[in-house]
TORKEMI-555670 format. One record per residue (C-alpha): residue number from 1; residue in one letter; x, y, z. Coordinates in steps of 0.02 Angstrom, whole numbers, padded with zeros to 5 digits. Example, Ala and Ser with C-alpha at 12.3 -4.5 7.8 and 13.67 -1.06 7.14 Angstrom:
2
ATOM  pos  code  u  v  w
ATOM  1  a  00615  -00225  00390
ATOM  2  s  00684  -00053  00357
END
This chain:
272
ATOM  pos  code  u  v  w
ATOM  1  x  -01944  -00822  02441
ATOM  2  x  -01772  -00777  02394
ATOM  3  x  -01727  -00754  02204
ATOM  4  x  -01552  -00770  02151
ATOM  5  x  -01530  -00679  01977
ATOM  6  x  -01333  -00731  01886
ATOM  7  x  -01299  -00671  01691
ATOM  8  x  -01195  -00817  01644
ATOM  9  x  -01240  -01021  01659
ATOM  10  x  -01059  -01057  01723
ATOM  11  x  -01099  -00929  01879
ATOM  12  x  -01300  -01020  01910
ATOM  13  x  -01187  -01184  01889
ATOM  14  x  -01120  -01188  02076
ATOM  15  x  -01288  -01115  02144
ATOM  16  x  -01416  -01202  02047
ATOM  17  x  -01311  -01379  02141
ATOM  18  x  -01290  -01300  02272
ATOM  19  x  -01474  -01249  02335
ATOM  20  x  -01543  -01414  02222
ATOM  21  x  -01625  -01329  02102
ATOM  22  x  -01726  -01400  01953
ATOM  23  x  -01758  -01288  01793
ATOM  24  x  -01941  -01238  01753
ATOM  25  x  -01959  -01309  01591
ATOM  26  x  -02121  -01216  01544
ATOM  27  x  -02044  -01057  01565
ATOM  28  x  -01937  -01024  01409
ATOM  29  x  -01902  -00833  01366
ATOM  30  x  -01757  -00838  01516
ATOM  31  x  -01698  -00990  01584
ATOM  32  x  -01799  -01027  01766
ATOM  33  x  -01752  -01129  01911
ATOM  34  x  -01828  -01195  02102
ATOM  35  x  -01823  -01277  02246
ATOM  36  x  -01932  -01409  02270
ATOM  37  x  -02003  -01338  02410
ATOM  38  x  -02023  -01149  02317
ATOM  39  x  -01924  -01057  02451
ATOM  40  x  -01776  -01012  02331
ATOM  41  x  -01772  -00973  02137
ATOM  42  x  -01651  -00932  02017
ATOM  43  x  -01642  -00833  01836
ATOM  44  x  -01503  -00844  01705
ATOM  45  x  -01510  -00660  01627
ATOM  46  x  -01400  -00676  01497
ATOM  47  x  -01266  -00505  01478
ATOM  48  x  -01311  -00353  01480
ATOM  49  x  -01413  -00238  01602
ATOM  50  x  -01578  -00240  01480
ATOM  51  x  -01561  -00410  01494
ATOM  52  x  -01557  -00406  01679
ATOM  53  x  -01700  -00297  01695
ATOM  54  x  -01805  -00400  01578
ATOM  55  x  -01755  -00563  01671
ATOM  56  x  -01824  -00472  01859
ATOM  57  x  -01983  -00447  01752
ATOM  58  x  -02001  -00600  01672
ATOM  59  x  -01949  -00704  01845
ATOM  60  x  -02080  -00599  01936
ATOM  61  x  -02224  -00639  01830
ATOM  62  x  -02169  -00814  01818
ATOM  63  x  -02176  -00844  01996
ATOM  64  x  -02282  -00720  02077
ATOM  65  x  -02154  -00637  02180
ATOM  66  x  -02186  -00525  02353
ATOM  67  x  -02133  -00347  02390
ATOM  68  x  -02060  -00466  02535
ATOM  69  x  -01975  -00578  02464
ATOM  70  x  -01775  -00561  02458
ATOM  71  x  -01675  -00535  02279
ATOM  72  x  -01494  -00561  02258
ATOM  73  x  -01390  -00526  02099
ATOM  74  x  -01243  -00647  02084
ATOM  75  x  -01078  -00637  01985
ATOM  76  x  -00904  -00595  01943
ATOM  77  x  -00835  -00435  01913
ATOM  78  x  -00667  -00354  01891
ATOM  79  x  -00577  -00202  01989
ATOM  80  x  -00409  -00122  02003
ATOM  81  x  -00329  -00192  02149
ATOM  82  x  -00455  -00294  02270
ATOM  83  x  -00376  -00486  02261
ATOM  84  x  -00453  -00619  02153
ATOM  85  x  -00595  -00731  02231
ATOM  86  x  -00651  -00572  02363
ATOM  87  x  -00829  -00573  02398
ATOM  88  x  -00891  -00382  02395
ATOM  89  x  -01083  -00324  02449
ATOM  90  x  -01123  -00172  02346
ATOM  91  x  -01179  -00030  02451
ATOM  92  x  -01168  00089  02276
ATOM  93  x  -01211  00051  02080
ATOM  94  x  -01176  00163  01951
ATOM  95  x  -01261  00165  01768
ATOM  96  x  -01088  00219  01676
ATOM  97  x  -01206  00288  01527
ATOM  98  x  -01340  00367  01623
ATOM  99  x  -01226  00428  01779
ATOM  100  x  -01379  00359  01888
ATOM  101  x  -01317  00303  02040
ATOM  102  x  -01425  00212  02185
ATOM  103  x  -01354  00138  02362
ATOM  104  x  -01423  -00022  02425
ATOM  105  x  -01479  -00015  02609
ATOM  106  x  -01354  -00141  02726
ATOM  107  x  -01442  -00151  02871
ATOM  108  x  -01371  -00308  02939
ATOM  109  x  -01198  -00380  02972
ATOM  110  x  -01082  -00457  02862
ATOM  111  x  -00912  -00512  02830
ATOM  112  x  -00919  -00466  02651
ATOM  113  x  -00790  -00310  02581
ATOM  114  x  -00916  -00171  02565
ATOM  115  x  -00881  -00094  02368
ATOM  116  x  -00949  00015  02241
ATOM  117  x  -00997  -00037  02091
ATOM  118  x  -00995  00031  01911
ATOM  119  x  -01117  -00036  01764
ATOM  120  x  -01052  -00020  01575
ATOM  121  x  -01140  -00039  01432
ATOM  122  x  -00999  -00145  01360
ATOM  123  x  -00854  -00228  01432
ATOM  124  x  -00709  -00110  01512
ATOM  125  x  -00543  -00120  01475
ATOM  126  x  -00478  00029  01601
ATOM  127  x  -00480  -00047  01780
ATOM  128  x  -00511  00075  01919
ATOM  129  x  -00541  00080  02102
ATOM  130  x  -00715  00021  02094
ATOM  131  x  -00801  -00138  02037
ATOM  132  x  -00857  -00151  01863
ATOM  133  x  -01008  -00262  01773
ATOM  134  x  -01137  -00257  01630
ATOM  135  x  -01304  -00315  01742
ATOM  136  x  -01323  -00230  01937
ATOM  137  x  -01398  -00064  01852
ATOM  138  x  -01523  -00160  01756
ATOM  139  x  -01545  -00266  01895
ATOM  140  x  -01573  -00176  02060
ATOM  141  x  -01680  -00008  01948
ATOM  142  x  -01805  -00167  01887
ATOM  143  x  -01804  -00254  02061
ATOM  144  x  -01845  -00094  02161
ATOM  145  x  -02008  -00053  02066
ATOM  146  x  -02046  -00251  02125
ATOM  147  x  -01972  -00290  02286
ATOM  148  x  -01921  -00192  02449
ATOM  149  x  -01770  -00080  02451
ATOM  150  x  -01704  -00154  02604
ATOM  151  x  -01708  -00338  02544
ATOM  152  x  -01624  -00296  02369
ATOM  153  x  -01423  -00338  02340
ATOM  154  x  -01264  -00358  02235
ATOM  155  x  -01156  -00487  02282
ATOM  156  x  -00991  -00495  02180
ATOM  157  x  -00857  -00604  02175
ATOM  158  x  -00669  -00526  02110
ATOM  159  x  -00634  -00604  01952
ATOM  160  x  -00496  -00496  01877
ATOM  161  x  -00382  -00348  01913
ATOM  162  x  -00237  -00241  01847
ATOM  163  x  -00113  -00396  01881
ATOM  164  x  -00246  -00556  01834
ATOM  165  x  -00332  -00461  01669
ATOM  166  x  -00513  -00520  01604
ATOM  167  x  -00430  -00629  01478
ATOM  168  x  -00356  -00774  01579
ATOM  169  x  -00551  -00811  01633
ATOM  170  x  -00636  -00920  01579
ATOM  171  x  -00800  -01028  01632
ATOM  172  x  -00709  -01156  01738
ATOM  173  x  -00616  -01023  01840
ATOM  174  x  -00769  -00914  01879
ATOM  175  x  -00877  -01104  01916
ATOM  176  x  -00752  -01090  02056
ATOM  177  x  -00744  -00929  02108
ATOM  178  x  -00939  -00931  02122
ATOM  179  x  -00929  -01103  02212
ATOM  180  x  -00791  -01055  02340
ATOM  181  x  -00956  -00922  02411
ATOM  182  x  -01091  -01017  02431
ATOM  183  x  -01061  -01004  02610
ATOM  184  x  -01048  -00834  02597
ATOM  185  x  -01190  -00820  02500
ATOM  186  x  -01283  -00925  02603
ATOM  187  x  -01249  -00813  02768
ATOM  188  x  -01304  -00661  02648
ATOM  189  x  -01484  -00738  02632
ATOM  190  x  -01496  -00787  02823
ATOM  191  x  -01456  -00596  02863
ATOM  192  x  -01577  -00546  02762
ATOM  193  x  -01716  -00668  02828
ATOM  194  x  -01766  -00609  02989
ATOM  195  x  -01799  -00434  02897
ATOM  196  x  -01894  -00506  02755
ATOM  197  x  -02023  -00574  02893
ATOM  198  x  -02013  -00445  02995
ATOM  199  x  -02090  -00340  02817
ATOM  200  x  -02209  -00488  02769
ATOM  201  x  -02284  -00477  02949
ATOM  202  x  -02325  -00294  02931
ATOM  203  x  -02383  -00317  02773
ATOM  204  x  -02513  -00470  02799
ATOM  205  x  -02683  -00456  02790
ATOM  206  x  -02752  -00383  02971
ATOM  207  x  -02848  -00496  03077
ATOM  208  x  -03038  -00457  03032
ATOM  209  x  -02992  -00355  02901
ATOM  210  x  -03070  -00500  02770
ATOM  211  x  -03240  -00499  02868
ATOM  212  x  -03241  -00303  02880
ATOM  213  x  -03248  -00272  02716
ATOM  214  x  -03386  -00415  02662
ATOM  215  x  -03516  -00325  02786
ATOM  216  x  -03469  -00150  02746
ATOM  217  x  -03436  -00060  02585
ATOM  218  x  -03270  00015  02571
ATOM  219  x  -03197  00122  02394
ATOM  220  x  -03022  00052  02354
ATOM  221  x  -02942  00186  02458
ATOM  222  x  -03034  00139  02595
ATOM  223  x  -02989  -00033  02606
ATOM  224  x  -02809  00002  02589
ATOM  225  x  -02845  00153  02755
ATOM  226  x  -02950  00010  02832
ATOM  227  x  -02787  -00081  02824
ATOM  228  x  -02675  00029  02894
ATOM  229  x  -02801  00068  03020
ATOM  230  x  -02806  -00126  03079
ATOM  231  x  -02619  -00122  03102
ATOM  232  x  -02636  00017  03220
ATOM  233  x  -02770  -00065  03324
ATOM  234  x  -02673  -00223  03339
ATOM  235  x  -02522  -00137  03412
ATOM  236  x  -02637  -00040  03502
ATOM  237  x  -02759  -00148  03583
ATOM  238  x  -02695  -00327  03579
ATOM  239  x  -02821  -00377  03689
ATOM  240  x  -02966  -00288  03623
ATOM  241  x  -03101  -00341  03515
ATOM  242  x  -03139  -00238  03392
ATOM  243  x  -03281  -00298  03320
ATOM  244  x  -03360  -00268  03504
ATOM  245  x  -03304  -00082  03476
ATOM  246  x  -03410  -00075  03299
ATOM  247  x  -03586  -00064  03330
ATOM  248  x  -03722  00024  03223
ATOM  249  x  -03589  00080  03086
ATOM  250  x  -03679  00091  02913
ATOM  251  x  -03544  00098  02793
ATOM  252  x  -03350  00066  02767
ATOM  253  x  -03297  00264  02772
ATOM  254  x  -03403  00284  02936
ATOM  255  x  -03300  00149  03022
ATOM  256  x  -03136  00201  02965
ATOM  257  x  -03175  00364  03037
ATOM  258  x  -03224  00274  03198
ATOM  259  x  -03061  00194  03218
ATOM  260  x  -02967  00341  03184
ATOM  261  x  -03065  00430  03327
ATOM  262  x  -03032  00276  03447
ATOM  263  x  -02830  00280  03403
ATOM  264  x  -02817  00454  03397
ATOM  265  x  -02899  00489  03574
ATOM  266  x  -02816  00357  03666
ATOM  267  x  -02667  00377  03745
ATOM  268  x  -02514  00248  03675
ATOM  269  x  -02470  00109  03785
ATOM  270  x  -02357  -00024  03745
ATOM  271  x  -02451  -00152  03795
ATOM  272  x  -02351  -00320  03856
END
């Protein structure tokens, strides 16, 4: 899935049209929204970065998110000099009160300005030469204990600057400035995509890993090793049965350690 997280109404506005979204009316401490086909979600945090980090929360348990599953933070945001309406990817967030600072991993191509990015606990009044908010901290710090570095982002759209100050905006002019993106947006989300499954295949259950562990006994730590092991075999020995491989094993740590032997004795081949 791919959750799009925006503080303010008038920035979900554009999106929530955009990507047909209806709200999830049984959902009430944040305001929820969906596709009708449950590949795309969106939260309205409200302003602040506790907000923000509550919102991640609340949206996960909501909707059962995935470690694999792609999370965008939307919005405007003011800086020094960049011009009005520029879309900048954040590849570094600052918490202004904490001096915690983390840097999103790009690892795909985009036309996007690449810009750092300063959270305040209140709204600035000094521009500088960095892009300035009141959610990413909360945001990305919440989303990484949930999600998958990699798939986590900041998208933010130039709203105001030394020579177009914060107080000639208002909710029609940032409607806009969020609209003019969705493309952009929208080519954000498809980068992201082939990585997300690329993760979410890694990550899926092994093939006889279910079976495995009905016949055998395995300790929690086990099952997870069992896992990894699985992985291994697959790359491994694509055209191996492993099951074949498996006879007269008694329990679950006795046939973990027989893997192990098998994968650590064999030579690696790539197999085609």
């Amino acid at each position: 899935m791919r959750h799009l997280f925006c503080a303010l109404p008038c920035e979900a506005e554009p999106l929530i049209q955009h990507f047909k979204l209806s709200e999830l009316k049984e959902h009430e401490l944040f305001r929820l929204y969906q596709s009708q086909d449950k590949t795309i979600s969106l939260a309205i945090t409200g302003i602040g970065k506790l907000n923000a980090a509550a919102a991640v929360t609340y949206h996960h348990a909501c909707l059962q998110t995935s470690s694999t599953d792609i999370w965008l933070n939307i919005g405007v945001a003011g800086h020094a000099n960049l011009a009005i309406g520029e879309a900048c990817l954040i590849n570094k967030i600052t918490d202004d009160r904490h001096t915690t600072t983390w840097y999103p991993q790009i690892l795909f191509k985009t036309d996007c300005t690449s810009a750092a990015l300063i959270t305040h606990d209140a709204p600035a009044t000094e521009y500088q030469a960095a892009l300035f908010d009141m959610e990413a901290s909360g945001f990305y710090q919440m989303a990484l204990r949930l999600g998958t570095a990699e798939l986590i982002h900041c998208l933010k759209i130039v709203s105001d600057n030394q020579e177009h100050p914060v107080e000639k905006i208002n909710a029609d002019v940032v409607k806009k400035l969020i609209a003019k993106h969705k493309t952009t947006i929208e080519q954000v989300l498809e980068a992201l995509r082939p990585l997300a499954e690329e993760l979410n295949s890694i990550k899926a259950v092994p093939d006889h890993y279910q079976s495995l562990i009905e016949q055998y006994h395995f300790t929690q730590s086990e099952r997870l090793h069992l896992a990894r092991l699985l992985r291994q075999w697959t790359v491994r020995f694509p055209k191996e049965d492993i099951i074949q491989s498996l006879r007269d094993i008694k329990n679950g740590k006795e046939l973990n350690k027989k893997i192990h032997t098998k994968l650590a004795e064999s030579d690696f081949v790539i197999h085609d």
